[in-house]
MDTraj code that builds the backbone (N, CA, C; nanometers):
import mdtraj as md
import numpy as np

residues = "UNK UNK UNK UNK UNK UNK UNK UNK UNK UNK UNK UNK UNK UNK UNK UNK UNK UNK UNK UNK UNK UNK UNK UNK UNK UNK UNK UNK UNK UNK UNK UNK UNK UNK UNK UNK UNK UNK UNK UNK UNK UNK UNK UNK UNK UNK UNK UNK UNK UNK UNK UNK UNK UNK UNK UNK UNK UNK UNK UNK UNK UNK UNK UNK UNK UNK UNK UNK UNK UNK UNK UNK UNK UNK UNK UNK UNK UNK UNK UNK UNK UNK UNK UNK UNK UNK UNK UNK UNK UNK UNK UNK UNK UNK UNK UNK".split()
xyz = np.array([
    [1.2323, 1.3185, -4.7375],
    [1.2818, 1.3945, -4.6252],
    [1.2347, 1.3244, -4.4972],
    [1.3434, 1.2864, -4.4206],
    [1.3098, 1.2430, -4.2703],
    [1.3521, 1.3136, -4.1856],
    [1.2142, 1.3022, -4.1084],
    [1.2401, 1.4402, -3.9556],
    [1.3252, 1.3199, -3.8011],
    [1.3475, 1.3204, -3.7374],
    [1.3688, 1.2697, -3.5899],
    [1.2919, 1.3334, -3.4979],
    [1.2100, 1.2955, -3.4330],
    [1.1456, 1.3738, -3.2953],
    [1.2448, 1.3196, -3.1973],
    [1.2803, 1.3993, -3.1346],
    [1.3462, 1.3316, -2.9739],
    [1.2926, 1.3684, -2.8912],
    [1.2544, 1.2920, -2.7515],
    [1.2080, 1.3449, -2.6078],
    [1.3134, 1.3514, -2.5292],
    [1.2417, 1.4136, -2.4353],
    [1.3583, 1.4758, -2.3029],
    [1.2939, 1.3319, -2.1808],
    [1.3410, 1.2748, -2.1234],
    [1.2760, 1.2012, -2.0352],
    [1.3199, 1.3036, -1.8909],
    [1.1992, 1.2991, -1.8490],
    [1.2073, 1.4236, -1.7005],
    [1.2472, 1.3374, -1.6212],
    [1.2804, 1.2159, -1.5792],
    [1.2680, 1.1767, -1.4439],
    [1.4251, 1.1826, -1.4263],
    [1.4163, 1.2184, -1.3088],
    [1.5387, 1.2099, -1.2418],
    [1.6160, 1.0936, -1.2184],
    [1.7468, 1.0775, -1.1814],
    [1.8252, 0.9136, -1.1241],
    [1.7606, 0.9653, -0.9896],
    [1.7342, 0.8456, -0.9210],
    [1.6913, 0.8199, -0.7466],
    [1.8084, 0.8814, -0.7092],
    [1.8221, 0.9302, -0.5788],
    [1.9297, 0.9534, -0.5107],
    [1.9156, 0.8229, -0.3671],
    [1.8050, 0.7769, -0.3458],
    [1.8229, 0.7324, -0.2530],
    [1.9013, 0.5874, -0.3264],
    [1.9376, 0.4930, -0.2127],
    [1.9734, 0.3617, -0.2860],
    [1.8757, 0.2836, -0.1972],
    [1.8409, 0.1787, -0.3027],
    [1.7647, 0.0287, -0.3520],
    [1.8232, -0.0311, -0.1638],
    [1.6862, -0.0626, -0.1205],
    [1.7310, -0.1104, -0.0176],
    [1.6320, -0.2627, -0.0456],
    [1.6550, -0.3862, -0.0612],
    [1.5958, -0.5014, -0.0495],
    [1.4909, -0.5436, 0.0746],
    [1.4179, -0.5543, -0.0005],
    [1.3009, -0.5923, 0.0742],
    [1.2336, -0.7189, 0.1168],
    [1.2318, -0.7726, 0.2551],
    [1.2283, -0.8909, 0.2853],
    [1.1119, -0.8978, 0.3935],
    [0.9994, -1.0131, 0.3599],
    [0.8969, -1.0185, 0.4814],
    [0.9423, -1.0520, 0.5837],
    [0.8999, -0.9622, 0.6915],
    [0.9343, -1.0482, 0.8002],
    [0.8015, -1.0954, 0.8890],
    [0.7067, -1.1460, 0.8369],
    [0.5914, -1.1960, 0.9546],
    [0.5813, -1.3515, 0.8713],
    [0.5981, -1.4269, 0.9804],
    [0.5585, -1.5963, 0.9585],
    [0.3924, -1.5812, 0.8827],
    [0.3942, -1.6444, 0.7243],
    [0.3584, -1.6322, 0.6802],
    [0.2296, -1.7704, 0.6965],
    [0.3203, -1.8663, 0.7571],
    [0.2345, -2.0371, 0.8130],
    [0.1342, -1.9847, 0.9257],
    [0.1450, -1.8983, 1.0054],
    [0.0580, -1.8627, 1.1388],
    [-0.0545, -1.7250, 1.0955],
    [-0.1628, -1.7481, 1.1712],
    [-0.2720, -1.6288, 1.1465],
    [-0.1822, -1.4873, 1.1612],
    [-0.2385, -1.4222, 1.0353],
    [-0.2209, -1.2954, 1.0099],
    [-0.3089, -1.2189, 0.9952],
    [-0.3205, -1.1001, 1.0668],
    [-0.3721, -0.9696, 1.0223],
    [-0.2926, -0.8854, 0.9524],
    [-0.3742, -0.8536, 0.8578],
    [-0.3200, -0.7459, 0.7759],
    [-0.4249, -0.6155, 0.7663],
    [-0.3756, -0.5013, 0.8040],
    [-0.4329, -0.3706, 0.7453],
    [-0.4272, -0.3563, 0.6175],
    [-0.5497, -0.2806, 0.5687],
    [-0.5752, -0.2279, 0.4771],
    [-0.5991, -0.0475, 0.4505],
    [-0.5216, 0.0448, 0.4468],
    [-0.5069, 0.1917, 0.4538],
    [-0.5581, 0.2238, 0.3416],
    [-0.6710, 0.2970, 0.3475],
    [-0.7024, 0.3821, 0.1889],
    [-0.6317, 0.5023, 0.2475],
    [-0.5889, 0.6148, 0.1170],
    [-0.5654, 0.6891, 0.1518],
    [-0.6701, 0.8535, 0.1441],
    [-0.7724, 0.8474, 0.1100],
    [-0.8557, 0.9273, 0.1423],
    [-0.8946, 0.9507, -0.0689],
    [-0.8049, 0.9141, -0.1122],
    [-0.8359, 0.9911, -0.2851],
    [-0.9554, 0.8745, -0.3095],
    [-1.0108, 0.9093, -0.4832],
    [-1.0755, 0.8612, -0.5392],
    [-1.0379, 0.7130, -0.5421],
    [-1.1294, 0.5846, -0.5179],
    [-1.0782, 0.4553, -0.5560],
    [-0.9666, 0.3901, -0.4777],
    [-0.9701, 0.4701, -0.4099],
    [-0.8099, 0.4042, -0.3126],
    [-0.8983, 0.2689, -0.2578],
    [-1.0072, 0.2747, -0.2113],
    [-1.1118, 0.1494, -0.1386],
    [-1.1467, 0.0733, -0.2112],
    [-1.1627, 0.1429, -0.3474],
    [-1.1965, 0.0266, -0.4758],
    [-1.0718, -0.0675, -0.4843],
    [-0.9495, 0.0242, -0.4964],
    [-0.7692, -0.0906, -0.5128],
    [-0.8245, -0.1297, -0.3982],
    [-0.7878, -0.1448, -0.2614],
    [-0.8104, -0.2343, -0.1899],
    [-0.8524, -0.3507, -0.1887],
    [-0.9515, -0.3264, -0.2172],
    [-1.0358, -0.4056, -0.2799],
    [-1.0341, -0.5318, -0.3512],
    [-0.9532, -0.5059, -0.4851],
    [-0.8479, -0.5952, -0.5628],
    [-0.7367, -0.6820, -0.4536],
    [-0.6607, -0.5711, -0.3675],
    [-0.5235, -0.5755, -0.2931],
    [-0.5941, -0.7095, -0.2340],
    [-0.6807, -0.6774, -0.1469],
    [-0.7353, -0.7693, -0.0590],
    [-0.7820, -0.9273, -0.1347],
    [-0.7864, -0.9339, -0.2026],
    [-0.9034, -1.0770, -0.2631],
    [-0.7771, -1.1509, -0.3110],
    [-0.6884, -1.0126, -0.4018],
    [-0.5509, -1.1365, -0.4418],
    [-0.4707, -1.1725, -0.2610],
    [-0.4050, -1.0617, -0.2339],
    [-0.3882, -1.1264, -0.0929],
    [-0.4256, -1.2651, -0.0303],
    [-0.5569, -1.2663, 0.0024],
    [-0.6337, -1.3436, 0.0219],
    [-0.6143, -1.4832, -0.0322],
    [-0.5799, -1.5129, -0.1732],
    [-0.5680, -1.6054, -0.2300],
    [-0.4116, -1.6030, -0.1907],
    [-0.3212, -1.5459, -0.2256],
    [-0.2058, -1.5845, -0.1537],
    [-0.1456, -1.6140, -0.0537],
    [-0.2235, -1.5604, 0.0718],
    [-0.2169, -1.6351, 0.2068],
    [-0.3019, -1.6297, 0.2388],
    [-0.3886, -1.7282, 0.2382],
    [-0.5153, -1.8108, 0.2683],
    [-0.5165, -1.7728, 0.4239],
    [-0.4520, -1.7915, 0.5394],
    [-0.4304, -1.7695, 0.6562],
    [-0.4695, -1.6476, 0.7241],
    [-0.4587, -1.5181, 0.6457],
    [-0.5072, -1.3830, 0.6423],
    [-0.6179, -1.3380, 0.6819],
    [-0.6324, -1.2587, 0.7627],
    [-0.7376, -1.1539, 0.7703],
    [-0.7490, -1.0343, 0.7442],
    [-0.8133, -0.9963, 0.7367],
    [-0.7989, -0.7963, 0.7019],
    [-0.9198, -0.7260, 0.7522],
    [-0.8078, -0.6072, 0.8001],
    [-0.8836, -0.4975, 0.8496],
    [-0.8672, -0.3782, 0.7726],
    [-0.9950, -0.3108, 0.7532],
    [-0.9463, -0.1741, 0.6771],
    [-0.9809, -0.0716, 0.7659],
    [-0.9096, 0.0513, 0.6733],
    [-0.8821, 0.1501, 0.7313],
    [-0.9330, 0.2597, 0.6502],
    [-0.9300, 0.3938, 0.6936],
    [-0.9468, 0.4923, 0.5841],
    [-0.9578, 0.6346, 0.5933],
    [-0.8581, 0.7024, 0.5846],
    [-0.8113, 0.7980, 0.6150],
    [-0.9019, 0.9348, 0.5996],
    [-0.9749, 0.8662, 0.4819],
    [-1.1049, 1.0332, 0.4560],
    [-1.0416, 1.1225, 0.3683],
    [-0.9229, 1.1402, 0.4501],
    [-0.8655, 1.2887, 0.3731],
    [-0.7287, 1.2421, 0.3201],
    [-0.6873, 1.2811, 0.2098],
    [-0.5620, 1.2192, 0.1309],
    [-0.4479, 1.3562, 0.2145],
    [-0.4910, 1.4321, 0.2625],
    [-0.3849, 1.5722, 0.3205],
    [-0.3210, 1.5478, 0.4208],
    [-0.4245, 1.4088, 0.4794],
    [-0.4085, 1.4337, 0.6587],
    [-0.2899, 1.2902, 0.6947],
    [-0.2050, 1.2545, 0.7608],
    [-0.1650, 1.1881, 0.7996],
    [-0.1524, 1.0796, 0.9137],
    [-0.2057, 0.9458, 0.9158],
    [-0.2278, 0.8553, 0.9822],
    [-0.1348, 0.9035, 1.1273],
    [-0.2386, 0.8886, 1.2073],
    [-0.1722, 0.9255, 1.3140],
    [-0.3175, 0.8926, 1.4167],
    [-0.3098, 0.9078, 1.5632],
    [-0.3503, 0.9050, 1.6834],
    [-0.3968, 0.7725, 1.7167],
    [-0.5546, 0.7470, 1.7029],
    [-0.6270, 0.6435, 1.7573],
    [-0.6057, 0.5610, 1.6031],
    [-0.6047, 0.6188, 1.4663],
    [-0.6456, 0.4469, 1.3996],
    [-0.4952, 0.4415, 1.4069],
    [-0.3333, 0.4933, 1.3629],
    [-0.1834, 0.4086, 1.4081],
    [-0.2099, 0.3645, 1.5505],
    [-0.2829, 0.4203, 1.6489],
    [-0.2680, 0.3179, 1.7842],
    [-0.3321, 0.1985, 1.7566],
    [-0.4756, 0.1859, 1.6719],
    [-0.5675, 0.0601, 1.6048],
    [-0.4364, -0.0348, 1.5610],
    [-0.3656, -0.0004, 1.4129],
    [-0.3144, -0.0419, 1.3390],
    [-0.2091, -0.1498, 1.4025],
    [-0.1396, -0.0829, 1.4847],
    [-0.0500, -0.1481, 1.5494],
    [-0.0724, -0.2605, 1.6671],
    [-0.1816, -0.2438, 1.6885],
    [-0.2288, -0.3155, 1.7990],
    [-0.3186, -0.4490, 1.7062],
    [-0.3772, -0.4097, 1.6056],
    [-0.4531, -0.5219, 1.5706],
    [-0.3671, -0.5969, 1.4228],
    [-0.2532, -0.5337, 1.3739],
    [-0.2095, -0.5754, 1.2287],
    [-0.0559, -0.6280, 1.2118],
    [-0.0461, -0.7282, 1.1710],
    [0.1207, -0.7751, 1.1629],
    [0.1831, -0.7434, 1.0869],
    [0.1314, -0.6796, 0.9357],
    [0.1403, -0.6528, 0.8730],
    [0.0252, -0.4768, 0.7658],
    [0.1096, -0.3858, 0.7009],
    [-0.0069, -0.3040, 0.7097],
    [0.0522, -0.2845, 0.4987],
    [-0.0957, -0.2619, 0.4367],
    [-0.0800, -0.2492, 0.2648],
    [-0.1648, -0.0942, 0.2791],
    [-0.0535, 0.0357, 0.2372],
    [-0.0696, 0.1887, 0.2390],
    [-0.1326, 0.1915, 0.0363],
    [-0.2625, 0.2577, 0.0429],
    [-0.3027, 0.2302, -0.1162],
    [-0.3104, 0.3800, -0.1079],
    [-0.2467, 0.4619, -0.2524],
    [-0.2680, 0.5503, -0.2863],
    [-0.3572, 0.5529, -0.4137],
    [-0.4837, 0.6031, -0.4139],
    [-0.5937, 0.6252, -0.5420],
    [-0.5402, 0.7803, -0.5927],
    [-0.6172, 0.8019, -0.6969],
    [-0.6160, 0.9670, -0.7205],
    [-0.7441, 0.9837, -0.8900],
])
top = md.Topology()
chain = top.add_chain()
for i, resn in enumerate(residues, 1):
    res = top.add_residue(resn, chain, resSeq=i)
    for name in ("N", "CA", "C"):
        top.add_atom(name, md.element.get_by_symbol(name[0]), res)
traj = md.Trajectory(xyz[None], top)
């Protein structure tokens, strides 16, 4: 006697559509890049990782981090006025 289990897969089709994604900061000239934790567990630890491979991939790079404290609260006032003023580029890490 053979049984079949079947699953239901929950995820939905996207509704949004696939928009292609292309760098746009000269990758040959000094870069800053932000680094955003987002306030959860380990988000600073990924960084962490984010940053060192980064690093090896454009050697040229610098980084600044960031860190939100609270995973509820949303980047906003003085560190997006920071961000924008000091980063050409910004990497948003969600931990949990």
């Amino acid at each position: 006697m053979s049984t079949t289990t079947e699953f239901h897969d929950p995820r939905a089709q996207p509704k949004a559509v696939a928009e292609p994604y292309e760098i746009k900061v000269d990758l040959d000239s000094p870069l800053t890049i932000g680094l955003v934790a987002n306030g959860f567990p380990d988000s600073v630890r990924f960084l962490d990782h984010v940053e060192k491979t980064l690093a090896q991939a454009v050697p040229s790079a610098s980084f600044v981090r960031y860190d939100k404290g609270d995973a509820s609260s949303v980047v906003g006032g003085k560190m997006l006025e920071d961000i924008q003023a000091e980063c050409q580029a910004v990497v948003a890490a969600y931990g949990h």
